[in-house]
N, C-alpha and C positions, 0 to 999 in steps of 0.2 A: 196307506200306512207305509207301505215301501217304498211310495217316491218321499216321503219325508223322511227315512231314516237312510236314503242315498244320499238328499241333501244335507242332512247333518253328517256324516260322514266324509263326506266332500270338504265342507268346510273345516272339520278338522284338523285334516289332511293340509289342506291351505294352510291352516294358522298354522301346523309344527313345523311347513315349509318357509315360511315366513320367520318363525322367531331363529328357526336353523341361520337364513341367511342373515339377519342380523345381528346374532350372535358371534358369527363367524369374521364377517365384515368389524364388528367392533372392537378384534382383537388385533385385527390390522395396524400396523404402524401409520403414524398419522405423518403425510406431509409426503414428497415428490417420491419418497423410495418406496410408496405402499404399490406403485404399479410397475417395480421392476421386478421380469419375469426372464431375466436369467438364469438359466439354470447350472452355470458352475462358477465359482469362483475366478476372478481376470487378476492379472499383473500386469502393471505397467510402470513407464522408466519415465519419471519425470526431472526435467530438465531445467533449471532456471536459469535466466540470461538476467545477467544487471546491464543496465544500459543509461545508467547515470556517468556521463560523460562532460567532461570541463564545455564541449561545443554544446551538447541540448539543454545544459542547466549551468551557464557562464556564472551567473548571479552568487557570490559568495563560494563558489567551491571549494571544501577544504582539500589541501594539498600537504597538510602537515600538522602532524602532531593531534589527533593520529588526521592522515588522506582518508578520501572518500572510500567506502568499502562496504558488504554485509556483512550479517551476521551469520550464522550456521542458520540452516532452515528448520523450522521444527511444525510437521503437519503429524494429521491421523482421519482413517476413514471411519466412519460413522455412520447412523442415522441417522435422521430428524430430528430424536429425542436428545439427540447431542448438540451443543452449539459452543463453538471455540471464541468466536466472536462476531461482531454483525454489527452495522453500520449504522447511525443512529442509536445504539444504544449502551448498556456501562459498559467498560472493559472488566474483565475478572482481576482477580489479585496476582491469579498468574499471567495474564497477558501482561500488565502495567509494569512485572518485573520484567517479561523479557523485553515489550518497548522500549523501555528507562535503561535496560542495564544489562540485557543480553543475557540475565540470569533467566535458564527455563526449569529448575527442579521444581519451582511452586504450580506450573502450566504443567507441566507430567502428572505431576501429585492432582490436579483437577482432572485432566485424563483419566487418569489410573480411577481414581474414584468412581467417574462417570461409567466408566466401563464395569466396574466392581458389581454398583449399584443397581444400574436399569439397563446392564447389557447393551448400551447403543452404543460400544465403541469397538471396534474389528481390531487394528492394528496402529500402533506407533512408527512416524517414518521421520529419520533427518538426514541432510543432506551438508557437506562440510561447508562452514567459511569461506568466502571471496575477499582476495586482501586488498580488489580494488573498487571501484566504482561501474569498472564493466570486468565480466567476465563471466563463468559457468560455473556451475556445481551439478553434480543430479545424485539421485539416487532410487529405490523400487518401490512400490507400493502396492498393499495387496486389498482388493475391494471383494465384496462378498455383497450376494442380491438382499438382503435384509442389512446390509450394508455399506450402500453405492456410493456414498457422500465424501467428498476429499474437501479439509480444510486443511490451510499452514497460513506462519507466519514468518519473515524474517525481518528482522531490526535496521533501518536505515542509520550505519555510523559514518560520522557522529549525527548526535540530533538529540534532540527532547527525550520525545517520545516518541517519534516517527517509525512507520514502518509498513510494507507492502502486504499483500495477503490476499488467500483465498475464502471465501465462505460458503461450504455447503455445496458444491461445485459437484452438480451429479452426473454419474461415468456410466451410466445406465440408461437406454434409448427405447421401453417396452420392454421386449425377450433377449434383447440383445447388449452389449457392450459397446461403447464408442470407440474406433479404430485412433483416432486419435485428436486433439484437441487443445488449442493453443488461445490463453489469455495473456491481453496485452495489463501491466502492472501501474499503477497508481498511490501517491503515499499517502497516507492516513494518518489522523492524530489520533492516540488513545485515549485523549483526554484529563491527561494525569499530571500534566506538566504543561506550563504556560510559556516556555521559550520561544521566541519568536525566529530564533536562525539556528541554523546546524552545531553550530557553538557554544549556544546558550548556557548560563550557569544551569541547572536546577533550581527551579521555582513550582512546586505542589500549586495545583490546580485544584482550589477550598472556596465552593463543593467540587467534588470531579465532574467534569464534563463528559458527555457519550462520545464515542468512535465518530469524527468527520471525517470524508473526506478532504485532503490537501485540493487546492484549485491553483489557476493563475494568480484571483482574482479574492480568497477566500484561503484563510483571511486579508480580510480587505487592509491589508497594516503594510507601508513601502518597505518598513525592516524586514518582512519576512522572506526568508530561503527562495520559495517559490514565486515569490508576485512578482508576474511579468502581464501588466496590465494590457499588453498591445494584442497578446495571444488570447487567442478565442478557447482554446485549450493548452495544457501540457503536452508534450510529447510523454508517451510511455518509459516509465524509469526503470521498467522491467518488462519481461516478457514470461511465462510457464507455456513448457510443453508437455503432454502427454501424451506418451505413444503406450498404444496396448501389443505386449508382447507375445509372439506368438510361442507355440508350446516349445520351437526347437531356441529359442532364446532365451528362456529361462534358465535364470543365473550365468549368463553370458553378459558383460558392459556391453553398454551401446556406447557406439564412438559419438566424443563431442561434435559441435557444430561448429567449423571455424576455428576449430583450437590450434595454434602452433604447437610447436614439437616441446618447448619445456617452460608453459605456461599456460594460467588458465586464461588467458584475455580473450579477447573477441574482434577482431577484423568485422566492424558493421557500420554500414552509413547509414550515418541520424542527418537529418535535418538542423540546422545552426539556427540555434533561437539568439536575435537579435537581443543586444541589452544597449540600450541608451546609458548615456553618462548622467549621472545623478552629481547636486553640487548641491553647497551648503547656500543659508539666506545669507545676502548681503551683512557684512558689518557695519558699523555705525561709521556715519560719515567723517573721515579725518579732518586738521585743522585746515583751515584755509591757508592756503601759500601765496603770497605775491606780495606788489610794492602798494604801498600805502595811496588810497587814492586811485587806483586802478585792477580793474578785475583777477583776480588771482583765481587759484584753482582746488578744489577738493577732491577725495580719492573714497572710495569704499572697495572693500574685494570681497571675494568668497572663494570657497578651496573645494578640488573634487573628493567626493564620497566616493564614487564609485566611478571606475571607470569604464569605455566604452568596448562591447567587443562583439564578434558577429554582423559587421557593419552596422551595431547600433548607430543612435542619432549622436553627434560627437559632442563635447565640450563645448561650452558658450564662453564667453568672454568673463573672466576669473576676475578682471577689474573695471569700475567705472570713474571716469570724471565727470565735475559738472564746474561750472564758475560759482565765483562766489565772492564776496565785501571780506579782506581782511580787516579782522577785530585787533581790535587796542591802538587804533593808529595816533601819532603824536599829530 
């Protein structure tokens, strides 16, 4: 009788052991931040580089009205339970405004809610405008161990909808914080707008399309900004740094990388992505010329689209001749 009321006992014991750790387990956050096991809050000083440059992206660069340039940055750290936006799938209503138009009060307003609601959101961070195509901005950001996650976006101007960004990007390594951590930037369509080059009118994308990424090669369309068919890849059109700050640097700047004395530019060598000359189709062949009764001559041309730079492949011959029977002869 006693060894079975030990074994019932025991098992008891077991199962409140059991439903305890399940319990406990199920109230966990679900997704990469449920196993960081830092224990105080980090700041860190992130840093973006634009490195869209007339040499690594020759193909259409605008130079005016408006030049190439970003937008202001607009990130916030998070949880899991949060998502700003992700690849392959819709953009929100406030993404598509700040894609399309640099408007981010409807992306705050999703923010703010999401934080209101189910707590997954820590803090809001933005970082000023670059008025060029390359150059710097930074500014701080404060992550928390139930909320490791760093996402931002900033607006490639001009463009459709283009624009670079982070998703979900976690700053937390087990018990610890990451000293510091640098991605290379890629442009992205939000799906929301069908223009095919940096300039494009506005044309709504009915139905909306998900978050692609931009390739060389994708879309497969010669008008497009980025298709440089010869490249296996893009070069990086941006760069993010994050460095974790230590306690004697809080609320201290970090100094830029490469900044001259009274601008934000960047002194960095890229790589020269080749652009081939692109030309129109031949015209239709003009009249025949010469003396009645003997071979005369015809002409066709075509004019450049695009011209060559980066020792692209150069110019072909803009006009042809061939022989030919003048008509109407007496």
């Amino acid at each position: 009788m006693e060894n079975l009321m030990f074994v019932y006992w025991s098992c008891k014991v077991i199962w409140i052991v059991l439903v305890t750790i399940v319990g406990y387990a199920s109230s966990l956050p679900v997704g990469e931040d449920a196993l960081c096991t830092a224990e105080e809050l980090a700041k860190y000083r992130i840093i973006f580089t634009g490195k869209w440059s007339q040499t690594a992206f020759p193909k259409q660069y605008p130079l005016y009205r408006p030049p190439a340039q970003w937008s202001s940055l607009l990130g916030v750290t998070h949880s899991s339970d949060y998502c700003m936006w992700k690849k392959n799938e819709y953009a929100s209503n406030g993404v598509r405004d700040f894609a399309e138009k640099g408007e981010a009060w409807a992306l705050m307003k999703e923010i703010e809610e999401a934080g209101e609601k189910i707590q997954s959101v820590h803090g809001i961070f933005s970082a000023p405008a670059i008025s060029s195509g390359t150059g710097q901005t930074s500014t701080e950001l404060e992550v928390h161990p139930r909320h490791p996650l760093v996402s931002f976006v900033v607006r490639i101007v001009p463009s459709p909808d283009w624009f670079v960004g982070i998703d979900s990007l976690n700053l937390c390594e087990g018990n610890h914080w990451m000293d510091e951590v640098s991605v290379d930037l890629f442009p992205y369509d939000a799906g929301t707008d069908s223009g095919f080059t940096f300039s494009s009118p506005n044309f709504a994308t009915i139905p909306q399309d998900t978050v692609t990424e931009i390739t060389c090669s994708s879309p497969s369309h010669p008008a497009n900004s980025f298709y440089y068919p010869k490249l296996k890849n893009l070069p990086p059109i941006a760069q993010v740094t994050m460095v974790k700050l230590k306690k004697s640097q809080l609320g201290l700047s970090a100094p830029f990388i490469n900044l001259p004395a009274k601008s934000n530019e960047v002194i960095d060598t890229v790589s020269e992505t080749p652009l081939d000359c692109e030309v129109s189709q031949w015209s239709s062949w003009g009249l025949c010329r010469g003396v009645c009764r003997e071979t005369g001559t015809k002409i066709r041309t075509r004019f450049v689209l695009l011209q060559p730079a980066n020792n692209g492949m150069p110019c072909p011959n803009l006009d042809e001749e061939t022989g030919c029977e003048p008509e109407n002869c007496i």
